[in-house]
C-alpha positions as CSV (number, residue, x, y, z in Angstrom):
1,X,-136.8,-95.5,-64.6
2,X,-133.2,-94.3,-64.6
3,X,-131.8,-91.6,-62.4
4,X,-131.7,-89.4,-65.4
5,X,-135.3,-89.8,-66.2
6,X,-136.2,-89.0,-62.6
7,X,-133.9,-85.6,-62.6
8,X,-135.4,-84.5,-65.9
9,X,-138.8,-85.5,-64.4
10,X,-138.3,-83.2,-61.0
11,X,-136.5,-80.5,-63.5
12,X,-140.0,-80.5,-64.9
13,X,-142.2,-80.5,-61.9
14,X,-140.0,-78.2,-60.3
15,X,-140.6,-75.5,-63.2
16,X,-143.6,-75.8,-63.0
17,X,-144.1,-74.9,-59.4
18,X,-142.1,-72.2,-59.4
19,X,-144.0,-69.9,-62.0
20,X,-146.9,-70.0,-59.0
21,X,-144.3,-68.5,-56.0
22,X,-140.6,-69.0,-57.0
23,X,-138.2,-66.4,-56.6
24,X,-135.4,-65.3,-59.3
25,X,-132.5,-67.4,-57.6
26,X,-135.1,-70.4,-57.7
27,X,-135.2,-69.6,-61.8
28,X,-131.4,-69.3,-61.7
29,X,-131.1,-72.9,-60.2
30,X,-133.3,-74.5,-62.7
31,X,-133.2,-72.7,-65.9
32,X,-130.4,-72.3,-68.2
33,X,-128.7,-68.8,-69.5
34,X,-129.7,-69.2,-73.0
35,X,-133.5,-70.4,-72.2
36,X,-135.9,-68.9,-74.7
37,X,-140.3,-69.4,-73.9
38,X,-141.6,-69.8,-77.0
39,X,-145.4,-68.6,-75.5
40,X,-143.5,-65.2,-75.0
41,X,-144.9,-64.0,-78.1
42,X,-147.8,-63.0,-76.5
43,X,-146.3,-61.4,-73.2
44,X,-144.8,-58.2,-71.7
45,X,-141.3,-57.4,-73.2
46,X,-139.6,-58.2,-70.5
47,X,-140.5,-61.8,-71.1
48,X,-138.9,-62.0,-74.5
49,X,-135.7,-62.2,-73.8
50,X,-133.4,-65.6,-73.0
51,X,-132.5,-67.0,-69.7
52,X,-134.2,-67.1,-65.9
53,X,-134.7,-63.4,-65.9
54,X,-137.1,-63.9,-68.8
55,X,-138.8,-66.5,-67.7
56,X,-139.1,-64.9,-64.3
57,X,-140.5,-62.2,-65.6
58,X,-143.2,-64.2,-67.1
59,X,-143.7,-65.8,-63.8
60,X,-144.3,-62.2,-62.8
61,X,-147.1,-61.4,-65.6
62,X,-149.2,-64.4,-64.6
63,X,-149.2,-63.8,-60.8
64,X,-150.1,-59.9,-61.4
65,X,-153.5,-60.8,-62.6
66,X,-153.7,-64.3,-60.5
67,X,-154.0,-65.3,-57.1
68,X,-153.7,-68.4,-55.5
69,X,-152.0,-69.7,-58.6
70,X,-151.4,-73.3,-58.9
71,X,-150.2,-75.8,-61.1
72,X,-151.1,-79.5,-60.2
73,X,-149.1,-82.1,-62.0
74,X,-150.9,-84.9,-63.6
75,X,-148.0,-86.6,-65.4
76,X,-144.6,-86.0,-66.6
77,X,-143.0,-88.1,-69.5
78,X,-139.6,-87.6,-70.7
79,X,-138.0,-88.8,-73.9
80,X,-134.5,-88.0,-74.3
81,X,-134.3,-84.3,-73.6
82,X,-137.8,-83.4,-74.6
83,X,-140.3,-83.7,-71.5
84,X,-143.7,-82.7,-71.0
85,X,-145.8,-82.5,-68.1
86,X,-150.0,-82.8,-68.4
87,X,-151.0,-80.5,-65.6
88,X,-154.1,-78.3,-64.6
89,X,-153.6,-74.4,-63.8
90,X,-156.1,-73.0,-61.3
91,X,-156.5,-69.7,-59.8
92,X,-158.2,-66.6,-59.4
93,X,-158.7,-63.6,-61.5
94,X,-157.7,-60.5,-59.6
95,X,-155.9,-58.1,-61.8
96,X,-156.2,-56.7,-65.1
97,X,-154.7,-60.0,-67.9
98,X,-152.9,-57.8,-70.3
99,X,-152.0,-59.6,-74.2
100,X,-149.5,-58.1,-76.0
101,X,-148.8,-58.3,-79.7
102,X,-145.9,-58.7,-82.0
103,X,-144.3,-55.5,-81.3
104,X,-144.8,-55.7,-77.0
105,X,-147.6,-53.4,-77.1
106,X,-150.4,-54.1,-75.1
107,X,-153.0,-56.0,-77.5
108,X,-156.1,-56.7,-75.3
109,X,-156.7,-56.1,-71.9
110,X,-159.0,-58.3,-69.9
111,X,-160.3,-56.7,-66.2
112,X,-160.4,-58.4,-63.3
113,X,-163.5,-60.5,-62.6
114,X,-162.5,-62.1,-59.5
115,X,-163.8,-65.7,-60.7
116,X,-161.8,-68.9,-60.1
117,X,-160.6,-71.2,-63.4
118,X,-159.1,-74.8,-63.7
119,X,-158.2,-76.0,-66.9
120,X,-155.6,-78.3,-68.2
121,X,-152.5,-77.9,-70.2
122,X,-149.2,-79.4,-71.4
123,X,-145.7,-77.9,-70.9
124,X,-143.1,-79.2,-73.2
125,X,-139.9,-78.2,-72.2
126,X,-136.0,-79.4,-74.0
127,X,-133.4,-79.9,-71.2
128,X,-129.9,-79.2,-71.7
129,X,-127.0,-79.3,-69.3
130,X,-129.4,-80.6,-66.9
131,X,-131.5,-77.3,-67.1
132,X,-134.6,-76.1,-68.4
133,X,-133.7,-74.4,-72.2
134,X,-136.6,-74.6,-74.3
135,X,-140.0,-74.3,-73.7
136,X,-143.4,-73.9,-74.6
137,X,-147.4,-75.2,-74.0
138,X,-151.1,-76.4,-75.5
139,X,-153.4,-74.5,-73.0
140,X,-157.4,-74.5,-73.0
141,X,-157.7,-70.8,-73.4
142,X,-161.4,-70.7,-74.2
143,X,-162.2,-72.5,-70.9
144,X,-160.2,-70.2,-69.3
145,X,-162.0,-67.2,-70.7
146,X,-165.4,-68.9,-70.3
147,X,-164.7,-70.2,-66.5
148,X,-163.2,-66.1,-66.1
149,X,-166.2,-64.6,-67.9
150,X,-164.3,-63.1,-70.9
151,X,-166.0,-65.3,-73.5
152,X,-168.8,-64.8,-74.4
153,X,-168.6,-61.2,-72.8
154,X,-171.3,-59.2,-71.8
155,X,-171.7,-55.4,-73.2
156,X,-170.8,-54.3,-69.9
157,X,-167.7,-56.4,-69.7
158,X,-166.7,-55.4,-73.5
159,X,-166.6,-51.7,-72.0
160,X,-164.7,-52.6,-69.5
161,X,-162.3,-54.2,-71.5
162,X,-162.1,-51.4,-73.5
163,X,-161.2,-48.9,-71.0
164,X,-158.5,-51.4,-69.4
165,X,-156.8,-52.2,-73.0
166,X,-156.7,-47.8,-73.1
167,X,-154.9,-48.1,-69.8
168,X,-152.8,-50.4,-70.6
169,X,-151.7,-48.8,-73.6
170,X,-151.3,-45.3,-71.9
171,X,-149.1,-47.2,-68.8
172,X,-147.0,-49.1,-71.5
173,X,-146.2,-45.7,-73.2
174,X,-145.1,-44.1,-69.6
175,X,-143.0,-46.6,-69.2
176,X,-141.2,-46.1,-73.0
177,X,-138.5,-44.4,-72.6
């Protein structure tokens, strides 16, 4: 393995970690200015943009509605500047998972149930400059939502859902200037 393959492998590992308990300057160290998360499509605004503040803020959205967050690292591989770690995400549900759509609105909201999940997932990221710029991932989202208890929901929990996708909405309107 060459010294290159072992940096872009630690790059890797390392930005992982850091969406469970990293601070911004930890972003700053790793990611580059120009960074763009292609699974921001589905996120808060403020994880659209380019760069560690974007990516940050991502980190942000996840560990709002997730305690004890953790990514375990199965295996990294790197291939020139592409590299991809196989890892599982675990955690608890404790705040309200908010979707958004196209425009940044808040799509669906899904309560609390304060049930554990594990479920695998890849991370591709491109490195450039010897920094994360590029990324995006295959996740098991239906065995997320099963292990949570958002699929298949129960008519109690499709109320509930309901009433937390109107709250969303109404907060992300307050907060439209």
């Amino acid at each position: 393995m060459t010294d290159t393959t072992l940096d872009a492998k630690n790059l890797v590992i390392r930005g992982v970690q850091i969406m469970a308990a990293g601070a911004i300057a930890d972003f700053e160290a790793i990611v580059h200015p120009e960074a763009f998360n292609r699974e921001s499509v589905d996120e808060p605004p403020a994880c659209r943009g380019r760069g560690p503040a974007a990516l940050y803020a991502t980190a942000l959205w996840l560990r709002a509605s997730y305690d004890e967050l953790h990514w375990e690292i199965h295996d990294v591989a790197v291939d020139g500047d592409l590299a991809v770690a196989h890892a599982t995400m675990s955690g608890r549900q404790t705040g309200t998972f908010v979707v958004y759509d196209a425009d940044g609105a808040p799509k669906q909201a899904f309560p609390a149930t304060g049930k554990r999940f594990a479920t695998t997932q890849t991370h591709w990221f491109r490195i450039a400059d010897g920094l994360l710029i590029e990324h995006w991932a295959n996740r098991d989202d239906l065995g997320t939502a099963t292990q949570l208890g958002w699929a298949p929901p129960t008519p109690a929990y499709l109320f509930k859902m309901g009433r937390a996708t109107r709250q969303a909405r109404r907060a992300a309107r307050r907060e439209t200037p």
